[in-house]
OpenMM code with the backbone's topology and positions (N, CA, C; nanometers):
from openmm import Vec3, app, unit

residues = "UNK UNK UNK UNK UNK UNK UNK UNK UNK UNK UNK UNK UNK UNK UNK UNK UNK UNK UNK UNK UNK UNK UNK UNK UNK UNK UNK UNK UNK UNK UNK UNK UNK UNK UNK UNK UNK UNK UNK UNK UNK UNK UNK UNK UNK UNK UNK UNK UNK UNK UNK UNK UNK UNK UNK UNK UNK UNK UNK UNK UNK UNK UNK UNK UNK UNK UNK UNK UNK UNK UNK UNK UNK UNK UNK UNK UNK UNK UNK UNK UNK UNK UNK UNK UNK UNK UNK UNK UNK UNK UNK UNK UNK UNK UNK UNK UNK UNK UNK UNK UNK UNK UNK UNK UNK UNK UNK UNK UNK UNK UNK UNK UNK UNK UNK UNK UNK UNK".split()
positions = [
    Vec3(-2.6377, 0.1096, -0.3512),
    Vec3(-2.6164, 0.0388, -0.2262),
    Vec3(-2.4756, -0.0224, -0.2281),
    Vec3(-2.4016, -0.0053, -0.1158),
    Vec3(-2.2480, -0.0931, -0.1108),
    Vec3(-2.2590, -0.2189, -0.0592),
    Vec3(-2.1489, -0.2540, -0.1128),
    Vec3(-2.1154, -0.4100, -0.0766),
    Vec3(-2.0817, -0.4201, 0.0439),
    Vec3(-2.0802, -0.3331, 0.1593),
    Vec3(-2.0335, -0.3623, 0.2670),
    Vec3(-2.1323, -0.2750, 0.3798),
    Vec3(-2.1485, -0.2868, 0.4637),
    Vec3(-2.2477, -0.2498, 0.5206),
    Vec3(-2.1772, -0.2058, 0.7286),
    Vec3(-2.1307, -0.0835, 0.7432),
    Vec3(-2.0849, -0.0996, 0.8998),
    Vec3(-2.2298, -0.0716, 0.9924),
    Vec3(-2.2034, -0.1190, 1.1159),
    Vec3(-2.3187, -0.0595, 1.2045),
    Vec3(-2.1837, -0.0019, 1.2919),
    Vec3(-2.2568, 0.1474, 1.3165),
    Vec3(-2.1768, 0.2683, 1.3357),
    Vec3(-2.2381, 0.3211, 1.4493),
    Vec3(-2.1283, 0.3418, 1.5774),
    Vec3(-2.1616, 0.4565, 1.6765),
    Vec3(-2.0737, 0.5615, 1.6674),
    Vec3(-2.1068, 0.6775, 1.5841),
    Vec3(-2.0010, 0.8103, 1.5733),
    Vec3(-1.9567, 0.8284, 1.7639),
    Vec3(-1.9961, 0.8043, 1.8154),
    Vec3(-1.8973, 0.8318, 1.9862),
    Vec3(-1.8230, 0.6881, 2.0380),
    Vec3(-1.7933, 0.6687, 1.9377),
    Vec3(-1.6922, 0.5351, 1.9560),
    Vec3(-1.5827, 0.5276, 1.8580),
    Vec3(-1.4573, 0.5558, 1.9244),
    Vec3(-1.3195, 0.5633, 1.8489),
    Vec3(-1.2632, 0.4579, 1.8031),
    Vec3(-1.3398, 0.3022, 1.8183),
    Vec3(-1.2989, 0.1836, 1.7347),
    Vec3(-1.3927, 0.2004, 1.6325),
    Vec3(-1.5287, 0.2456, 1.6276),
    Vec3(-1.5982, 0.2619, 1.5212),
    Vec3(-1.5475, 0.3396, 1.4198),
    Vec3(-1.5574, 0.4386, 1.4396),
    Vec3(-1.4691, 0.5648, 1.3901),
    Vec3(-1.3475, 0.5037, 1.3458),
    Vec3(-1.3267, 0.4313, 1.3764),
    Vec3(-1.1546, 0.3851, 1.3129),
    Vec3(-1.1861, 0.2880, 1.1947),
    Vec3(-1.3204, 0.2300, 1.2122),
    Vec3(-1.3765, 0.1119, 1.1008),
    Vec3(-1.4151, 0.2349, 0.9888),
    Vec3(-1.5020, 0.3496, 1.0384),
    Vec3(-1.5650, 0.4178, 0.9013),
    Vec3(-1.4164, 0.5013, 0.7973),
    Vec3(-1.3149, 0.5347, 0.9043),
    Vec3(-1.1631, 0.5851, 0.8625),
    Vec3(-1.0965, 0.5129, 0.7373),
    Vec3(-1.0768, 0.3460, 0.7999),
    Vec3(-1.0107, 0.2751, 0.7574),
    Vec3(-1.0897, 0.2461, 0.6093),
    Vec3(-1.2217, 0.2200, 0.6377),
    Vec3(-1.3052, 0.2129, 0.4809),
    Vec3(-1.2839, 0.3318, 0.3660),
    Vec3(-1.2799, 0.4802, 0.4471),
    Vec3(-1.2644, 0.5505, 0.3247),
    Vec3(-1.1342, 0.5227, 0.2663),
    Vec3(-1.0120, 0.5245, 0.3934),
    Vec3(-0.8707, 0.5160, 0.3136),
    Vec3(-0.8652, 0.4319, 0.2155),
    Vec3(-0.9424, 0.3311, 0.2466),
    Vec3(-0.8966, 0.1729, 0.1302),
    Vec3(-1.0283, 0.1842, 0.0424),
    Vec3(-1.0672, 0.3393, 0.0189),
    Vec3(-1.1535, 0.3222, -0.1152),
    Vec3(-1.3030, 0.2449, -0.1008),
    Vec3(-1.3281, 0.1660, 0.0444),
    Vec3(-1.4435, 0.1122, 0.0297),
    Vec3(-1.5515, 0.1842, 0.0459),
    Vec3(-1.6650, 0.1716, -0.0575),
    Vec3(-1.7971, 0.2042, 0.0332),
    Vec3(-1.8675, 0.1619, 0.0922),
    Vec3(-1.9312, 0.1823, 0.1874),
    Vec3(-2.0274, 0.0991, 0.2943),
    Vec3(-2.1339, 0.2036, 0.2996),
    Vec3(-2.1781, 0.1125, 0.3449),
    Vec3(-2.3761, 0.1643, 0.3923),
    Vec3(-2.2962, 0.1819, 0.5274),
    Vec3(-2.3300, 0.3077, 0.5871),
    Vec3(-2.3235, 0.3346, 0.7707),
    Vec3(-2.5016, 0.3096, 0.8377),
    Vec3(-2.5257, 0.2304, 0.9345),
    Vec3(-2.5697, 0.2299, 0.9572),
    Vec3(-2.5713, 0.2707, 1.1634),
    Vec3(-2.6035, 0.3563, 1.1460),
    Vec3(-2.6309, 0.4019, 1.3012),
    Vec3(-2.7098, 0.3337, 1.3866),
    Vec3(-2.6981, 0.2108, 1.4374),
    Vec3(-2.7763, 0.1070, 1.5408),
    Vec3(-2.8546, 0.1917, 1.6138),
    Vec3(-2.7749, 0.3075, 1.6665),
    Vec3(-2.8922, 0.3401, 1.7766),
    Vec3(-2.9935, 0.4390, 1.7595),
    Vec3(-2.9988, 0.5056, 1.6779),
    Vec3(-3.0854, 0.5687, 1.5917),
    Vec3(-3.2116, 0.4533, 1.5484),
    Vec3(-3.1415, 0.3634, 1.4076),
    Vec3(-3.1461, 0.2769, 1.3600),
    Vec3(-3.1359, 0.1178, 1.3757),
    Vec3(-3.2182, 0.1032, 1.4774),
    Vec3(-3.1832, -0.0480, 1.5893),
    Vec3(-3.2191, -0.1342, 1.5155),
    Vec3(-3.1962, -0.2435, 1.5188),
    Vec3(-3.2056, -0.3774, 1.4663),
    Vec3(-3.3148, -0.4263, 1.5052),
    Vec3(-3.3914, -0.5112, 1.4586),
    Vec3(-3.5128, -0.5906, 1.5272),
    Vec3(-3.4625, -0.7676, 1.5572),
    Vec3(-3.5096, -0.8216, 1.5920),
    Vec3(-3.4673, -0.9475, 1.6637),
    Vec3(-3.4561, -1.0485, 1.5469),
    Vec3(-3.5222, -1.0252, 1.4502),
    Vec3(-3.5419, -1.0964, 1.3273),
    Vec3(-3.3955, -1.0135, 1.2293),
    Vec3(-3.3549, -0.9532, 1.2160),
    Vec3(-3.2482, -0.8989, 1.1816),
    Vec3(-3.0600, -0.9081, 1.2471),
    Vec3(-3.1106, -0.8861, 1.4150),
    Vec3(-3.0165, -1.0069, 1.4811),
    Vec3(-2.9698, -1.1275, 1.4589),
    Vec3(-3.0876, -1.2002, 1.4516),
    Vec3(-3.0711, -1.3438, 1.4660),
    Vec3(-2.9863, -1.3849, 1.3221),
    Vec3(-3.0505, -1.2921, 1.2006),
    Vec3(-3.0120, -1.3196, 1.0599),
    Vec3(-2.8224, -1.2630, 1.0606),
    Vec3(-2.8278, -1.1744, 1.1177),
    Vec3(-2.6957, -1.1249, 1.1624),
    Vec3(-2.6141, -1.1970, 1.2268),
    Vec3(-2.5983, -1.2924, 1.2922),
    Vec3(-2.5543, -1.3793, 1.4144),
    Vec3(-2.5280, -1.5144, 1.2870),
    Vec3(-2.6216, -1.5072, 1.2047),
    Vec3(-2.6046, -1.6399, 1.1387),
    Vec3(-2.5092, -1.6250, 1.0541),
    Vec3(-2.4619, -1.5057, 1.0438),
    Vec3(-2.3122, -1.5180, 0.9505),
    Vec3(-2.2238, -1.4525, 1.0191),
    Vec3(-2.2267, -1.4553, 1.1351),
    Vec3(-2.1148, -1.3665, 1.2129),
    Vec3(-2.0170, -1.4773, 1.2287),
    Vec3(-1.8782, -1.4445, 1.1663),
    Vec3(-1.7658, -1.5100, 1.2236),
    Vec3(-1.7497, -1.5674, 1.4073),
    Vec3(-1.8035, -1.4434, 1.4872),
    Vec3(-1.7738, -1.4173, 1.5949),
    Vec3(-1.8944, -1.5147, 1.6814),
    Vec3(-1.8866, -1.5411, 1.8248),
    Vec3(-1.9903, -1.6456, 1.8347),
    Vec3(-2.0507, -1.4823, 1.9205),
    Vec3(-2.2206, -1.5823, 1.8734),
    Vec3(-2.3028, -1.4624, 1.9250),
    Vec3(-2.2703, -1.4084, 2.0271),
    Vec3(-2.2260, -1.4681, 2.1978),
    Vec3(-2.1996, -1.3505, 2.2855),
    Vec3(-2.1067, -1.2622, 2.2997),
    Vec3(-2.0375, -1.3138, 2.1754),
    Vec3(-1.9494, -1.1485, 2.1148),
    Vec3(-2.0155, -1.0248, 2.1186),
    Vec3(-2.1384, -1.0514, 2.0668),
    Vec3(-2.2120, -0.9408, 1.9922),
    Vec3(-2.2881, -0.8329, 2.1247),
    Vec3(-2.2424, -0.9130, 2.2749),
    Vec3(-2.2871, -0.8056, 2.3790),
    Vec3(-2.1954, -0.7456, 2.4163),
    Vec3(-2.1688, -0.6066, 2.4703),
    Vec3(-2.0865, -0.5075, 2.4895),
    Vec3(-2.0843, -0.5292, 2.6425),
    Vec3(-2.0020, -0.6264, 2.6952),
    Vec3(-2.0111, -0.6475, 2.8715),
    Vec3(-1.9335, -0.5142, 2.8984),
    Vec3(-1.9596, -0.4288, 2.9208),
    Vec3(-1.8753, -0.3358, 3.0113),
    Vec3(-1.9589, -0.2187, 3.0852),
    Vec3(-1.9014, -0.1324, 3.1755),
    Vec3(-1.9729, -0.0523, 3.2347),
    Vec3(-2.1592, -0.0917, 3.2715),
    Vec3(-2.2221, -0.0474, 3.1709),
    Vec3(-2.3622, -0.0426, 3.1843),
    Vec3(-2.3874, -0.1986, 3.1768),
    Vec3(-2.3430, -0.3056, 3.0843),
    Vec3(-2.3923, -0.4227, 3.1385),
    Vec3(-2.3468, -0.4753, 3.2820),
    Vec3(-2.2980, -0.4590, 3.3240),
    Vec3(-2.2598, -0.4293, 3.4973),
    Vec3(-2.3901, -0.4022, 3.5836),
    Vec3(-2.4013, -0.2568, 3.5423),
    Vec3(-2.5002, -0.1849, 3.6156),
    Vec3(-2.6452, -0.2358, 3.6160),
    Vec3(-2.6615, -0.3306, 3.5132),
    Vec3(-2.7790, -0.3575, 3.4981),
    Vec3(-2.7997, -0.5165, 3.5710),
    Vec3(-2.6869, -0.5310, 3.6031),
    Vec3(-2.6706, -0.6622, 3.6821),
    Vec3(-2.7080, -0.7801, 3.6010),
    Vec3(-2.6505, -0.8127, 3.4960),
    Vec3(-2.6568, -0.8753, 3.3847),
    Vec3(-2.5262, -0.9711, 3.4301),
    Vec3(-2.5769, -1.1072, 3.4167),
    Vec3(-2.4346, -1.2011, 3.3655),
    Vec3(-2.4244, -1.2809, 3.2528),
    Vec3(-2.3037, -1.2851, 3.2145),
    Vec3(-2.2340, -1.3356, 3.0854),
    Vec3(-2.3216, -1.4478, 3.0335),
    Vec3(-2.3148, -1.5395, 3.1425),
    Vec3(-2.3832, -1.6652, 3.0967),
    Vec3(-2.4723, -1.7020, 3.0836),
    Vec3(-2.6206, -1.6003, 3.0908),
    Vec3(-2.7400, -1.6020, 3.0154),
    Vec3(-2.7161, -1.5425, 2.9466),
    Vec3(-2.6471, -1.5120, 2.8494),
    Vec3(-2.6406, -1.4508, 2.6712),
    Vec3(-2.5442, -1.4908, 2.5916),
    Vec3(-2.5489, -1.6353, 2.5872),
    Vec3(-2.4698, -1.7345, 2.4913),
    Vec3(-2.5207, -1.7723, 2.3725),
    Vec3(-2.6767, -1.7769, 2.3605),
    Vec3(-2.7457, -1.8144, 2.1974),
    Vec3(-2.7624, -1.7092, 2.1070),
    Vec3(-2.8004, -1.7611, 2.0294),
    Vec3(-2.8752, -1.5987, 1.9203),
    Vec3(-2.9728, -1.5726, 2.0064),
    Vec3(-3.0579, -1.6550, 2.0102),
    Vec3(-3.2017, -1.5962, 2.0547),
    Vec3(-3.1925, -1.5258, 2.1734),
    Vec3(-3.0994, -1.5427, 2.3212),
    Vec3(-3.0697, -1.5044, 2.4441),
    Vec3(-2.9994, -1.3430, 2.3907),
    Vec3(-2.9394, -1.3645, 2.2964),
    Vec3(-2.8148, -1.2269, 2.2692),
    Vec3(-2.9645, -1.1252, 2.1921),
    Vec3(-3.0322, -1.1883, 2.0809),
    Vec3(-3.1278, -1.0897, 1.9996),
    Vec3(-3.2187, -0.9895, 2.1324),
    Vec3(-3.2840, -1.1256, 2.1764),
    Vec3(-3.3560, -1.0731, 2.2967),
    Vec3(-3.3244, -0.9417, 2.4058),
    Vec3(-3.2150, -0.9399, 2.4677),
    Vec3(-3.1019, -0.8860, 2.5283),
    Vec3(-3.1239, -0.7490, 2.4039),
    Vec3(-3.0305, -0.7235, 2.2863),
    Vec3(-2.9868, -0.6474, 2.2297),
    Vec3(-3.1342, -0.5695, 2.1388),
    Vec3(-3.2350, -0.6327, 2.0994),
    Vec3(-3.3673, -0.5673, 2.0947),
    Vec3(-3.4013, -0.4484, 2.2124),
    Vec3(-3.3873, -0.5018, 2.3448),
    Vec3(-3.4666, -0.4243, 2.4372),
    Vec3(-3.2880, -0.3265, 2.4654),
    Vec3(-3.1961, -0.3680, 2.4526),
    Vec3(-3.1271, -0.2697, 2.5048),
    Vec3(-3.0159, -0.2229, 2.3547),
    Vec3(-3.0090, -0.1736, 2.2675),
    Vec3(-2.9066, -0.1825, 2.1166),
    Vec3(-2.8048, -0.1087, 2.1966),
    Vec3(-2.7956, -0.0283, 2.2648),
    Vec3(-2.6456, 0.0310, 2.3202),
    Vec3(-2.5471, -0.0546, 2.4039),
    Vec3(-2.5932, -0.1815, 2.4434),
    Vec3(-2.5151, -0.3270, 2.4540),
    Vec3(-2.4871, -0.3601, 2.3067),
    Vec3(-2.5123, -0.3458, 2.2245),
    Vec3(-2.4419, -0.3850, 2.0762),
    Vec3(-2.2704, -0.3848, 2.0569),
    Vec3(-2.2250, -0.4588, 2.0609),
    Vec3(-2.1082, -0.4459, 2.0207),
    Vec3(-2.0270, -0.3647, 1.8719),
    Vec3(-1.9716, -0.2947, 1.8830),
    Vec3(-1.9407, -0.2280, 1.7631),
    Vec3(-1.7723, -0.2056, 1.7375),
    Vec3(-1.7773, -0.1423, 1.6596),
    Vec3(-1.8493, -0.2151, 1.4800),
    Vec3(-1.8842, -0.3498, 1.4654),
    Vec3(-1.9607, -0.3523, 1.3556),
    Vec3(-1.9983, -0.4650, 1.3404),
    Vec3(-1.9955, -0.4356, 1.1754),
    Vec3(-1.9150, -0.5374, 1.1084),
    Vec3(-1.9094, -0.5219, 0.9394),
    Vec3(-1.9335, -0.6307, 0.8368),
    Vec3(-2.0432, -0.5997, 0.7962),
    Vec3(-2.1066, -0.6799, 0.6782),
    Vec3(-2.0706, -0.7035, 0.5670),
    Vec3(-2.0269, -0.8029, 0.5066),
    Vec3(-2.0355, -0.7875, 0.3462),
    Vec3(-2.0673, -0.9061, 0.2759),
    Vec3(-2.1752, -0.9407, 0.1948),
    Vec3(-2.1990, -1.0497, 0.1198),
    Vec3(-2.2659, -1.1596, 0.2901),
    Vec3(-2.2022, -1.2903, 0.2498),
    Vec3(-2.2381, -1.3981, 0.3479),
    Vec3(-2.1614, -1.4048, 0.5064),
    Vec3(-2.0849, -1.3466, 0.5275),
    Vec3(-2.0143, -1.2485, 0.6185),
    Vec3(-2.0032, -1.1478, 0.7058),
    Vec3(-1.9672, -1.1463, 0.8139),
    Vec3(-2.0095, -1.0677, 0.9273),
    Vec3(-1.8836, -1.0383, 1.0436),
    Vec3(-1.8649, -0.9274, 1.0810),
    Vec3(-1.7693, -0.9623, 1.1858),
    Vec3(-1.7216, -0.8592, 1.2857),
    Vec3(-1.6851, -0.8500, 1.4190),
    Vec3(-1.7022, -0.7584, 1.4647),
    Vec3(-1.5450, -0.6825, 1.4739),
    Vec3(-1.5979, -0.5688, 1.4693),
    Vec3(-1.4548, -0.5348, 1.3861),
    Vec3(-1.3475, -0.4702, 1.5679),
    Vec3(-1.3160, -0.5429, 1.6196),
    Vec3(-1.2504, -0.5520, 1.7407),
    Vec3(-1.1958, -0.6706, 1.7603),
    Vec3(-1.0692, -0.6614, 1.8001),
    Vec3(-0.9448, -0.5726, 1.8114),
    Vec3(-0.9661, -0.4295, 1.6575),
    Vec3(-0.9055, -0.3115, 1.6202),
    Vec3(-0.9126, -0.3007, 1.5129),
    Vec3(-0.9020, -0.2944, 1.4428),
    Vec3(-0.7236, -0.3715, 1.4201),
    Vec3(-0.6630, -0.4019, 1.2805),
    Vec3(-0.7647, -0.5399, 1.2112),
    Vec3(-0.8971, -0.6064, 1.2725),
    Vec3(-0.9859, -0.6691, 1.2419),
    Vec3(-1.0571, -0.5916, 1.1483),
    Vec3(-1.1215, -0.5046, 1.1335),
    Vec3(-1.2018, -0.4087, 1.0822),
    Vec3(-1.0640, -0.3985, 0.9398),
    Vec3(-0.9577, -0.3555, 0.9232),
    Vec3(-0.8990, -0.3260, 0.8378),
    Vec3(-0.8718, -0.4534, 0.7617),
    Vec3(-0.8020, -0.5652, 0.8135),
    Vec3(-0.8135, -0.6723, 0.7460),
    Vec3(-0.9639, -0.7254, 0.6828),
    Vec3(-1.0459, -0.6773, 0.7054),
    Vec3(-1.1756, -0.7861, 0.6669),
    Vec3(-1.2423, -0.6653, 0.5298),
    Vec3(-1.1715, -0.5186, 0.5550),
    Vec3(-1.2191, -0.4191, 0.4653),
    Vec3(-1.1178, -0.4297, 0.3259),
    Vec3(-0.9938, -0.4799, 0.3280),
    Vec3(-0.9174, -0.4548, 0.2789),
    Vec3(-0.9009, -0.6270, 0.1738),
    Vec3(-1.0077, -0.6969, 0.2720),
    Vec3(-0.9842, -0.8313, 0.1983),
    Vec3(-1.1291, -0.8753, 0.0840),
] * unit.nanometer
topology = app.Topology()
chain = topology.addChain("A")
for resn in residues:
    res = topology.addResidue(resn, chain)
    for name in ("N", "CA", "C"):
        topology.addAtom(name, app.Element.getBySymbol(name[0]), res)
């Protein structure tokens, strides 16, 4: 098992730039495919508790949260964001990179390289 852990959408070119940047700098990570492989709300919430980023980072506002007529400002807590990202994981924000007590979403994505490289 690696010390670092990405949650990975192969059709996403910032993701793809997190799993890139890990091989160049030698790291291994666990890939984990969210949407295959979704998170449960109890795994969120534990996720959120070491995320650098404040939880409504962790929703992907664009396009489809639009469409679904979703606003920003009911998904400010863990519990509002888990809830949310349980019933829908393709609102997940990605990458998202784990390691040890640590968490962070790897956007912008010289973020992802600094946090792999440190």
């Amino acid at each position: 098992m690696a010390d670092t852990t990405i949650w990975h959408n192969p059709a996403c070119s910032t993701s793809r730039h997190a799993m890139d940047t890990a091989s160049d700098l030698g790291v291994d990570v666990d890939e984990r495919r969210y949407l295959s492989d979704s998170p449960d709300r109890t795994e969120l919430l534990a996720l959120m508790e070491i995320l650098v980023d404040p939880p409504a980072d962790l929703v992907r506002k664009d396009q489809r949260f639009a469409s679904m007529g979703l606003d920003p400002d009911d998904y400010r807590t863990p519990e509002q964001v888990a809830d949310l990202l349980v019933s829908e994981p393709r609102l997940i924000q990605r990458p998202v990179l784990i390691r040890g007590d640590t968490a962070i979403i790897g956007r912008p994505k010289d973020r992802a390289q600094a946090f792999l490289a440190g």
